[in-house]
C-alpha positions in Angstrom: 24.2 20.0 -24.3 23.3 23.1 -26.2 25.5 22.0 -29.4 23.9 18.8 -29.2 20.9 20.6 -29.4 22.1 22.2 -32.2 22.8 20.1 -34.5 19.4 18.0 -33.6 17.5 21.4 -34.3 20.1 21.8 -38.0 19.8 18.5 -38.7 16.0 17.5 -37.9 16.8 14.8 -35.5 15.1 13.7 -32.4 17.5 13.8 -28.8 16.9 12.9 -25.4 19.4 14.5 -22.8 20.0 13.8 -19.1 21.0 17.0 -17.5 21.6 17.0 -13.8 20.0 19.3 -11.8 23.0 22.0 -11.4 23.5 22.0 -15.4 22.0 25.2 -17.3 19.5 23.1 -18.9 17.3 25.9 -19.6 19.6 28.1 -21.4 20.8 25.1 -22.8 18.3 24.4 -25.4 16.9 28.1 -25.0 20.3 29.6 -27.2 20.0 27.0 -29.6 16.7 27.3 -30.3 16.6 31.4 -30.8 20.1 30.7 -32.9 18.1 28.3 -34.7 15.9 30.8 -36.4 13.1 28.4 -36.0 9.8 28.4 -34.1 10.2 26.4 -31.2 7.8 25.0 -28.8 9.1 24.4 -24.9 6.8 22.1 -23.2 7.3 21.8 -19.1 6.0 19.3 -16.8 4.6 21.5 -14.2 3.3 25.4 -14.6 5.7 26.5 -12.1 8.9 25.8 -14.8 6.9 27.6 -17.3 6.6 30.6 -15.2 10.1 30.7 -14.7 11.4 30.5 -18.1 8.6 33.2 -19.2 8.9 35.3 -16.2 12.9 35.0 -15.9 15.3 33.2 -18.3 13.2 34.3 -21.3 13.7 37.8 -20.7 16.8 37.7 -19.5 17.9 36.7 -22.7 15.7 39.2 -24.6 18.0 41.4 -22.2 21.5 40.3 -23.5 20.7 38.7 -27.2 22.0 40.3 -30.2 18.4 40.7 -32.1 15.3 41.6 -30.5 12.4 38.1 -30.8 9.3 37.5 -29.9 7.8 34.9 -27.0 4.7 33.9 -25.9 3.2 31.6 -23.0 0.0 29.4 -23.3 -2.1 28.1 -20.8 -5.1 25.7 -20.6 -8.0 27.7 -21.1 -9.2 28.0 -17.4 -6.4 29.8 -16.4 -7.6 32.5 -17.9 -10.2 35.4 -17.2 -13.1 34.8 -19.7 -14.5 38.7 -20.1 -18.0 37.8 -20.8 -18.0 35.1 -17.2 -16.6 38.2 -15.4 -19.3 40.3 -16.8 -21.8 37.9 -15.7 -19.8 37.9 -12.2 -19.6 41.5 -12.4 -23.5 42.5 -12.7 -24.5 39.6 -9.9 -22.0 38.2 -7.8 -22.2 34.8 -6.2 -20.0 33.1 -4.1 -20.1 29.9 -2.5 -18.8 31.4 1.0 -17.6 34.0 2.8 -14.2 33.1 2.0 -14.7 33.1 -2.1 -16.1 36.7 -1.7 -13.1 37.8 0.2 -11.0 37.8 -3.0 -13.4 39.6 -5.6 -12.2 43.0 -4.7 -9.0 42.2 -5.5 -10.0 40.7 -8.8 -12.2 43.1 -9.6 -9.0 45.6 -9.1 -6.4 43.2 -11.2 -9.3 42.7 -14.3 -9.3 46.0 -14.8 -5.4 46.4 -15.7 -4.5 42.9 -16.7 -3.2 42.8 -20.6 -3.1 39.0 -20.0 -6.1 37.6 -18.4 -3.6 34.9 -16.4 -4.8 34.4 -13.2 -1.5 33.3 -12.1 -0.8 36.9 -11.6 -3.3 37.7 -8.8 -0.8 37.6 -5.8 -2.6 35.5 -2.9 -5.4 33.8 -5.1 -5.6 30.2 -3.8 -4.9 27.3 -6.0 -8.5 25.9 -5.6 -10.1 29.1 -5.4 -13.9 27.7 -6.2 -15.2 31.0 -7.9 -12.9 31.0 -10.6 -14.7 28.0 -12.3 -17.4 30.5 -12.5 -14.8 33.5 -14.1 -13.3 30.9 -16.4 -14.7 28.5 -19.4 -13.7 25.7 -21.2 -13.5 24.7 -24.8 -17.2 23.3 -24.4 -18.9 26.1 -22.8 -16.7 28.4 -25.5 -18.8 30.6 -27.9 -16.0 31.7 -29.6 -16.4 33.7 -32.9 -20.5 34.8 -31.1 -18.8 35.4 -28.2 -19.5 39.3 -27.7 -15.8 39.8 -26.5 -14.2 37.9 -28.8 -12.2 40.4 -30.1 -11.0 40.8 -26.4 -10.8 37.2 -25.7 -7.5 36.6 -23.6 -7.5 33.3 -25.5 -7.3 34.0 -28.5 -5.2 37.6 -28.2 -2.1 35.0 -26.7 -3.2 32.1 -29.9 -2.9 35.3 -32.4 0.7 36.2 -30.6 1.8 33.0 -30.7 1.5 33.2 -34.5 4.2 35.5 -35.0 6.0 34.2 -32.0 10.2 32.1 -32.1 9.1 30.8 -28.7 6.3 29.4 -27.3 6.1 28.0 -23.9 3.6 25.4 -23.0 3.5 23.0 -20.2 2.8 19.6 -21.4 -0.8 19.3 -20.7 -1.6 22.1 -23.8 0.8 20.3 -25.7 -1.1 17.2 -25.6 -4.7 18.9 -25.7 -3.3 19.9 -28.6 -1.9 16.8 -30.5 -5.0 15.3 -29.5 -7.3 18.3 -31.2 -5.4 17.6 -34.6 -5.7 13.7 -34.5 -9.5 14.1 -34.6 -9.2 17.0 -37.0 -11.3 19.4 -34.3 -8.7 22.2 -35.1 -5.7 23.2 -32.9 -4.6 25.2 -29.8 -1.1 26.0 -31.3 0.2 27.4 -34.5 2.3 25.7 -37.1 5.9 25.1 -35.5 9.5 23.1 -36.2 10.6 21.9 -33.3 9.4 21.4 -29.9 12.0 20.7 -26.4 10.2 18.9 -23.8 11.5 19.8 -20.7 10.9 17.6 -17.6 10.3 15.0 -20.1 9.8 12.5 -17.5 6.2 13.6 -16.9 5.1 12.6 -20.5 3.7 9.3 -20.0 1.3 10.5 -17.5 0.2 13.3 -19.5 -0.7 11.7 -22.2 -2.4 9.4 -21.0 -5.4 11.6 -19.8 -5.2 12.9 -23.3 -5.8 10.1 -25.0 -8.0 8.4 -23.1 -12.0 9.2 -22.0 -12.9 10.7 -19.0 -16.5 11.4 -17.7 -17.0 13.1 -14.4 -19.7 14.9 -12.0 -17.8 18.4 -12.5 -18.3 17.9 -16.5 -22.1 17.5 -15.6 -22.5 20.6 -13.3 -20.9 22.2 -16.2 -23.2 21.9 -18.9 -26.0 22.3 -16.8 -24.2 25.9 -15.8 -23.6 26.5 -19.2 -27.1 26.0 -20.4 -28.5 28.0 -17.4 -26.0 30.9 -18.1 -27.2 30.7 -21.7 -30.4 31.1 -21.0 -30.1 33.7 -18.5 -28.1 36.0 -21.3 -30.8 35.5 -23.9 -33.5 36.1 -21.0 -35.3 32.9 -22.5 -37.7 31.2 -19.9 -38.2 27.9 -21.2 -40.4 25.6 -19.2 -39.2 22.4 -21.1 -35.7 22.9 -20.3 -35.8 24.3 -16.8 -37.9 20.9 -16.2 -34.9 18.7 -18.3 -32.2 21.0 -16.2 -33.8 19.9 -13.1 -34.0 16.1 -13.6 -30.9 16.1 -15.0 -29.5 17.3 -11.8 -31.2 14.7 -9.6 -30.2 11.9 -12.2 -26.5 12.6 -12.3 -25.7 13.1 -8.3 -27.7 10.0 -7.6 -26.0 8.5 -10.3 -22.5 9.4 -9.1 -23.7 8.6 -5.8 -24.3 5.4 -6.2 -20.7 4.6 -8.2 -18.9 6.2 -5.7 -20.7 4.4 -2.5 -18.2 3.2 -0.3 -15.1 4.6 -1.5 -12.4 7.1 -0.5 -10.5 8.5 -2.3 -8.3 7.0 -5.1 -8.3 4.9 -8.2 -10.9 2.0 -8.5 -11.1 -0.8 -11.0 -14.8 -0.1 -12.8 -15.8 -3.5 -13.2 -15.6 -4.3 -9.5 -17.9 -1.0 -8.9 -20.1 -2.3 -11.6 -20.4 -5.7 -10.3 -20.5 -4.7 -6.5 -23.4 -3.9 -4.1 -24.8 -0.7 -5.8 -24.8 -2.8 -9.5 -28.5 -2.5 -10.2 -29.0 1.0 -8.9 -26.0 2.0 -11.0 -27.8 0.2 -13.9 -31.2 1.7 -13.0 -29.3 5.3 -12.6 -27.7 5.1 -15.9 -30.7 4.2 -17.5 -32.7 7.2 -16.1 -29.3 9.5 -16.8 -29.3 8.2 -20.5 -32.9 9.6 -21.1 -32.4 12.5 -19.1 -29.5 13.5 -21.5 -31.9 12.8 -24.5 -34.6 14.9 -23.1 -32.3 17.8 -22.7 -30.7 17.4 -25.8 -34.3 17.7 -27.1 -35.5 20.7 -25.0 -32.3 22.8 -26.0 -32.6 21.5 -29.9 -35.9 23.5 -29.7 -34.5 26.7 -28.9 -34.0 28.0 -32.2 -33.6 31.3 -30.8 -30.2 30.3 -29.3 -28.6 29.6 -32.6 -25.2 28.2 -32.9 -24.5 28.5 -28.9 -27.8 26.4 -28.4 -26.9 23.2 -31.0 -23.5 23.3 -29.5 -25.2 23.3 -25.6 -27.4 20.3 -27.0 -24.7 18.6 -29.1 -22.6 18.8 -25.5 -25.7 16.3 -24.4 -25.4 13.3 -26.6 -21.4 13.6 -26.0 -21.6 13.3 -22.5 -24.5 10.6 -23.1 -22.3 8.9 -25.5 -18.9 8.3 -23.6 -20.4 7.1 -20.4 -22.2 4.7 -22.5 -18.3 3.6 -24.2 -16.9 3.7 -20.4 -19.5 1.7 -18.9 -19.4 -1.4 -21.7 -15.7 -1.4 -21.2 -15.6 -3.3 -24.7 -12.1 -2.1 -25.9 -9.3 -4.0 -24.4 -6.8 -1.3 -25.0 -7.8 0.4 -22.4 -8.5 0.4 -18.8 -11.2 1.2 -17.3 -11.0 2.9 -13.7 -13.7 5.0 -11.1 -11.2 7.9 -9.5 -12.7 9.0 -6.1 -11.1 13.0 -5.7 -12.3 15.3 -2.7 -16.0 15.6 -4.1 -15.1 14.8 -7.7 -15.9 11.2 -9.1 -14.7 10.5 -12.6 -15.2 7.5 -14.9 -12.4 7.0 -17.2 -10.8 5.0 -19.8 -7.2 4.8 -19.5 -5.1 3.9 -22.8 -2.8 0.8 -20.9 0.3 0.8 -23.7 1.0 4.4 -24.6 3.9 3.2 -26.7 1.6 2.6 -30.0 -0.2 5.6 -29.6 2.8 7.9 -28.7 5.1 6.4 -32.0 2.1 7.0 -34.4 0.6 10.7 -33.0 3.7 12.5 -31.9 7.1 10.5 -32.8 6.1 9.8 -36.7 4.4 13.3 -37.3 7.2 15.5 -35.8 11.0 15.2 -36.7 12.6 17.6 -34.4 12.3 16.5 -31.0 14.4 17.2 -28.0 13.4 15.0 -24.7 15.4 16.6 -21.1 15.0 16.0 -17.6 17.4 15.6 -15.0 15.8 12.0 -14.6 15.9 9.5 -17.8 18.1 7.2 -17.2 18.1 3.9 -15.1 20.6 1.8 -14.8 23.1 4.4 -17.0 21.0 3.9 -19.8 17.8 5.6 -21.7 16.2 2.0 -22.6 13.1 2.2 -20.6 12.3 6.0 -21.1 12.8 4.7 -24.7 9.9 1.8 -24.6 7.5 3.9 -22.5 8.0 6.3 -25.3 7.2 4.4 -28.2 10.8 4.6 -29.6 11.6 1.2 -29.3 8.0 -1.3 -29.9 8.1 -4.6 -30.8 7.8 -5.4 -35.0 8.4 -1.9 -35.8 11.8 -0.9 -36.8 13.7 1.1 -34.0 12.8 4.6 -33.8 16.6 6.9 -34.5 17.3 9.1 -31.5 20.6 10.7 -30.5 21.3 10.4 -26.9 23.6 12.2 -24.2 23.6 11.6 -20.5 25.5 14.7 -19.0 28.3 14.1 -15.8 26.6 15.3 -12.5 27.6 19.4 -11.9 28.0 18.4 -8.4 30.8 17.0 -6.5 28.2 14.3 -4.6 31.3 12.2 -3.3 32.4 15.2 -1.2 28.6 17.2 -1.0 26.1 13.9 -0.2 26.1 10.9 1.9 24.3 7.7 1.5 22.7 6.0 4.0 21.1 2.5 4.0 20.2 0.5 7.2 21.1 -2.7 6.1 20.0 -4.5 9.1 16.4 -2.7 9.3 13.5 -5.3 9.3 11.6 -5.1 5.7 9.0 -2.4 5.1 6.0 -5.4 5.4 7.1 -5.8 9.0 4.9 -5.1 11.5 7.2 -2.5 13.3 8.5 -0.8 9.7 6.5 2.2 11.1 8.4 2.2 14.8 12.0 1.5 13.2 11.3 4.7 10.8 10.3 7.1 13.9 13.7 5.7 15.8 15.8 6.4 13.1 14.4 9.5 11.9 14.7 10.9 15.7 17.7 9.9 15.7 19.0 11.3 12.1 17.0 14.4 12.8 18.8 15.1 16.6 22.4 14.3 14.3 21.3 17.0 11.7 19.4 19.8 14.4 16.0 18.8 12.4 16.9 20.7 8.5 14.9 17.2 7.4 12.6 16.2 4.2 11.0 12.9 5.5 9.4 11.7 2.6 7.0 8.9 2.8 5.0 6.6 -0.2 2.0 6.7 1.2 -0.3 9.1 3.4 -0.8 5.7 5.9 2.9 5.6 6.5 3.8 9.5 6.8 0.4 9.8 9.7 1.9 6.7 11.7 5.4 7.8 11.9 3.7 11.3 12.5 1.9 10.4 15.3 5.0 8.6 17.0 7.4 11.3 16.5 4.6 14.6 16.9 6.0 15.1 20.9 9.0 13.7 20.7 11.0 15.8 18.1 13.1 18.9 20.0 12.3 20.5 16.4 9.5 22.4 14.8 7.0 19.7 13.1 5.3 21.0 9.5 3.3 18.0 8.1 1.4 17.7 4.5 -2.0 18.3 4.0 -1.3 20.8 7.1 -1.7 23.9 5.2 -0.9 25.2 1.9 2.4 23.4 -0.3 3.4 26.9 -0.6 3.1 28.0 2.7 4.3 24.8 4.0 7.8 25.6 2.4 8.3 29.1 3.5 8.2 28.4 6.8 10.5 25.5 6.3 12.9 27.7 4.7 12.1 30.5 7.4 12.9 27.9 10.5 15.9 26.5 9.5 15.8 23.9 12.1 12.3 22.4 11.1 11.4 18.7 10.2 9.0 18.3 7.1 6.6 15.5 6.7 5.6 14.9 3.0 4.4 12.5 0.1 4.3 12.1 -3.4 3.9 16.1 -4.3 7.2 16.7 -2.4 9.6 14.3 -4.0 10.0 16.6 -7.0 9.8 20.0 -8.1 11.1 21.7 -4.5 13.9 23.7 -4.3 15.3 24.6 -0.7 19.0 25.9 -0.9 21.6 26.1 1.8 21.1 25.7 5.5 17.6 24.8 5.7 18.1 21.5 4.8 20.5 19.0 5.3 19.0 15.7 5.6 16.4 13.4 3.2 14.7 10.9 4.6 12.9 8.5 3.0 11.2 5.7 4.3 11.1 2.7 1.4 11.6 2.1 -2.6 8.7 4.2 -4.2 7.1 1.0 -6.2 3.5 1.6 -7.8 0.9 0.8 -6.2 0.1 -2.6 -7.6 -3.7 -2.9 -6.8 -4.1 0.6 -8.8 -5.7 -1.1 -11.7 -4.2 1.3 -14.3 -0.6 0.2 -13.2 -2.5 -3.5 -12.7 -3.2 -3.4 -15.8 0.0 -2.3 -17.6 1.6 -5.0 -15.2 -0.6 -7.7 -16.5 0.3 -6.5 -20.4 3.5 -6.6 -19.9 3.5 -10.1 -18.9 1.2 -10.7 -21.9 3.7 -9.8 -24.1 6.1 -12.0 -23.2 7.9 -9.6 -20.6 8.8 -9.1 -16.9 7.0 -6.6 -15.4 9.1 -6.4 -12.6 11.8 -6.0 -14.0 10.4 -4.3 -17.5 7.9 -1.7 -15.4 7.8 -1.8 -11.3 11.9 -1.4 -11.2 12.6 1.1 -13.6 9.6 3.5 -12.5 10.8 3.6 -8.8 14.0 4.2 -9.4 13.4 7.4 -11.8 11.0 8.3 -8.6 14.1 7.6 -6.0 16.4 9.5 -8.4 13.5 12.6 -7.9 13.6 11.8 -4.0 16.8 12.3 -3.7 17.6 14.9 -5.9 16.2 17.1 -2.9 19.0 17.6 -1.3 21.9 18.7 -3.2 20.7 22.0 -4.8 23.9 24.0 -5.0 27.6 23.5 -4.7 27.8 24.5 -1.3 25.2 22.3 -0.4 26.3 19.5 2.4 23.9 16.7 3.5 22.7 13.1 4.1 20.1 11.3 1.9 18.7 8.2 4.0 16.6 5.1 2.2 15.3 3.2 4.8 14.7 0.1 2.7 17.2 -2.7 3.1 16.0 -4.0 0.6 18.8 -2.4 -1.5 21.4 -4.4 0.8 19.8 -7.3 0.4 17.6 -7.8 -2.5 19.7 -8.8 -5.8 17.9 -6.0 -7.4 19.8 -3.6 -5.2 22.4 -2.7 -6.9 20.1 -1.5 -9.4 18.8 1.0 -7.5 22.5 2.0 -6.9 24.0 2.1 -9.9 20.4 4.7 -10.9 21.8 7.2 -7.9 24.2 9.8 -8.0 27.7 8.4 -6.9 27.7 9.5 -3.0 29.7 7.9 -0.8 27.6 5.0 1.2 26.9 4.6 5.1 25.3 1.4 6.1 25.2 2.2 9.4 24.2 4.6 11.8 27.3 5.5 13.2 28.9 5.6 10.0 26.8 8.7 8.6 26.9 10.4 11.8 31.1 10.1 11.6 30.7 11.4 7.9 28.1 14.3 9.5 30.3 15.3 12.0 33.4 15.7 10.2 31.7 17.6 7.1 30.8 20.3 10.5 34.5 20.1 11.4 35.8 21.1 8.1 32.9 23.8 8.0 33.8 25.1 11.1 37.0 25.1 10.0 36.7 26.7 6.9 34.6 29.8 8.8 
């Protein structure tokens, strides 16, 4: 992996590698790239992988390398402390509870010493700690250059490292906040650089999508009405005009979000069945009233002369916002979707690009040449194809995009480490009683095991009724999702190493749990997309446009990358031992089966339940034996 690396960074050519979790990956492209003499950017799917290589393999290797280099680590803006918000904070505090104002002591403590501004490194912060919107700002709410610390900004001290930096880590939001900054020629987040490694390349599609698309949400209203307030506040300006504008504004948008969001929990919603349901004409008559409410602020802030450059930008911010509802709401471009996303108390309006392919060949594939695309899950079938089309490497009338490719042998001896198990005779997920066959066979896995169990389950519905079935009956400690904290959820997992854990989507990926703790995956059916989602309804429905199968071109291919995530739970180490269970006999039965197979590593398969206890109970023999 790392020579092929090297030659793609030598020889300015694009690759996409398969590693297997188990691999090296990291230092993998890491050596290569400080050998390369080049600045390199290493884009991660989550912040948690960018932590690690900043906080561990990077300096580890700054430990043992031959020269010294430099390295830097960027973050979305509201990660980081913004010195004139804490100011603000500073001379009078408000908090939305008693629990927000619990924590300001101890950031008070860490903003005094911090050379970084990351919040990431305030021990015991939560990740939806509500105050830090208020200790944070985004590029809108920015003064930059009139910014009184700017020459202590955070921001721009880690931009004016990165400069001089070999490596820059990202995660792959930035990295696409960025790409989208220098299509509309608004600047750029990053400096000039040669090559850029995307690791957990499987996240790009998603990630890109929310950058280049629209989005128009409640939150971006309370924010420019917080930013004009705060403005105003700083300059001690009184303004009767815009206090009055600020406060209709505030009655306009909430009733306005009100009324799209009547009805719904949370989750994705096509727009033009909002639009054309029961709240239609008080959505029209709100968007009406929010339109000239926009224009009247716009107005009042325009007359603040006094404000200067902060003030046009504040009123600028107006006939933005004013602007893209207006594009979301006529839903005249056919490239896109157009969805409602219900979130806790968040309500967004968005435009979702439906064939990424286009977009990703022109702004990323045909402006950089040196490209490296890793993740432990690429491949379906054996094969990169559809990573490939999702990426825009191969689209139909343009000549085929030149990419080396390597898919890596798994590190791990699954044959010997992993079982498969697949009830063959279990009714169909759409049964009736899919819900009371899952709870039977996960007791009954779970008692074979002594609990060490991920049950992982497609949706919230299913993971609450099999829940609710097993909650008294399990001999084992029960930790469910959504019970407490993600992080808090795995420690005690990892601390009771007899414990059952009942999860979704967030669990399938991106969890490490090593040894004895666990020893059995469960998961209850083929992870297919949500078909009624109208974005993935709507790349469905293109797909068939153009000629294809979107079975077989989209639904198939995206589960099985999600299975290959599943599964990869289990077998974390070479001494790892353990049974991964699909309770979908579909695979048995369904000609598309062997599909699914052929994307898996190559375990051994049980189809039935005696079978995988037999293979259980002689893997604890030889254990036993060996100790």
């Amino acid at each position: 992996m790392a020579s092929a690396i090297q030659r793609a960074l030598d020889k300015r050519r694009p690759l996409i590698v398969e590693a297997a979790t188990g691999t090296g990956k990291t230092l993998a492209y890491l050596v290569p790239s400080l050998l390369s003499g080049k600045r390199v950017v290493v884009s991660t799917g989550t912040k948690a992988l960018q932590g690690q290589l900043f906080n561990k393999d990077l300096p580890f290797l700054q430990k043992h390398w031959h020269r010294p280099f430099k390295m830097v680590q960027l973050k979305g803006r509201r990660n980081y402390l913004c010195l004139q918000r804490f100011k603000e904070m500073r001379d009078r505090p408000r908090f939305r509870n008693r629990e927000d104002a619990k924590h300001w002591p101890k950031i008070m403590q860490w903003a005094n010493k911090t050379t970084t501004g990351d919040r990431a490194e305030i021990e015991g912060l939560p990740d939806d700690y509500a105050a830090w919107s208020d200790l944070s700002v985004g590029s809108e709410g920015c003064l930059g250059q009139k910014c009184p610390f700017y020459e202590e900004c955070f921001i721009f001290e880690a931009r004016e490292r990165a400069q001089h930096a070999d490596i820059i880590v990202v995660n792959h939001h930035l990295f696409f906040a960025d790409l989208a900054l220098r299509d509309v020629g608004f600047g750029e987040i990053l400096p000039e650089y040669d090559a850029v490694v995307f690791d957990e390349a499987h996240h790009l599609e998603n990630v890109a999508t929310s950058y280049f698309g629209m989005q128009v949400s409640n939150w971006r209203f309370k924010d420019l009405i917080g930013d004009i307030r705060r403005t105003l506040d700083g300059e001690d300006i009184d303004d009767v005009d815009v206090d009055e504008a600020l406060r209709e504004l505030s009655t306009v948008y909430t009733d306005f979000f009100t009324h799209v969001s009547f009805g719904l929990y949370d989750g994705r919603y096509a727009l033009e069945e909002v639009l054309d349901g029961s709240q239609s004409e008080k959505i029209s008559e709100a968007h009406l009233e929010l339109r000239d409410a926009l224009s009247d602020l716009h107005n009042a802030v325009s007359a603040l002369s006094d404000l200067g450059e902060g003030g046009k930008r504040l009123a600028e911010r107006c006939l933005e916002i004013k602007l893209d509802v207006q594009m979301i709401l006529a839903m005249e471009k056919s490239r896109y979707a157009y969805l409602v996303e219900k979130r806790d108390s968040g309500v967004f309006l968005q435009a979702s690009p439906i064939n990424l392919a286009f977009l990703l060949r022109h702004k990323l594939l045909n402006t950089h040449d040196t490209l490296v695309f890793t993740s432990a899950t690429l491949t379906t079938g054996g094969h990169f194809d559809f990573f490939k089309k999702r990426m825009g490497m191969t689209v139909p009338d343009k000549k085929e995009y030149e990419v080396d490719e390597l898919i890596l042998e798994p590190v791990f001896d699954y044959g010997e480490q992993c079982a498969l198990y697949i009830p063959k005779k279990l009714p169909a997920p759409n049964s009736d009683d899919f819900a009371d066959n899952v709870a039977l066979i996960v007791e009954y896995l779970t008692n074979v095991t002594e609990g060490r169990a991920f049950v992982l389950f497609t949706s919230y519905s299913n993971m609450n009724a099999v829940h609710e079935l097993l909650e008294y009956k399990l001999d084992y400690p029960i930790l469910k999702q959504g019970d407490a904290p993600k992080s808090e959820l795995l420690d005690k997992f990892r601390k009771d190493t007899h414990s059952v854990l009942f999860a979704t989507s967030s669990f399938w990926e991106g969890v490490d749990v090593e040894g004895e703790a666990l020893s059995l995956v469960i998961i209850d059916k083929l992870p297919f997309a949500n078909p009624s989602d109208p974005l993935t309804r709507a790349r469905l429905d293109d797909i068939e446009a153009r000629g294809g199968n979107s079975f077989r071109d989209l639904s198939m291919p995206s589960a099985a990358l999600t299975l290959k995530q599943g599964f990869g739970r289990l077998i974390r180490s070479r001494t790892d031992t353990g049974i991964v269970a699909i309770l979908d006999s579909r695979i048995a039965n369904k000609s598309y089966g062997s599909y699914f197979l052929n994307s898996l590593p190559p375990a051994p398969i049980a189809w039935t339940a005696p079978q995988v206890k037999g293979w259980w109970m002689s893997k604890a023999s030889e254990r036993a034996k060996s100790e």
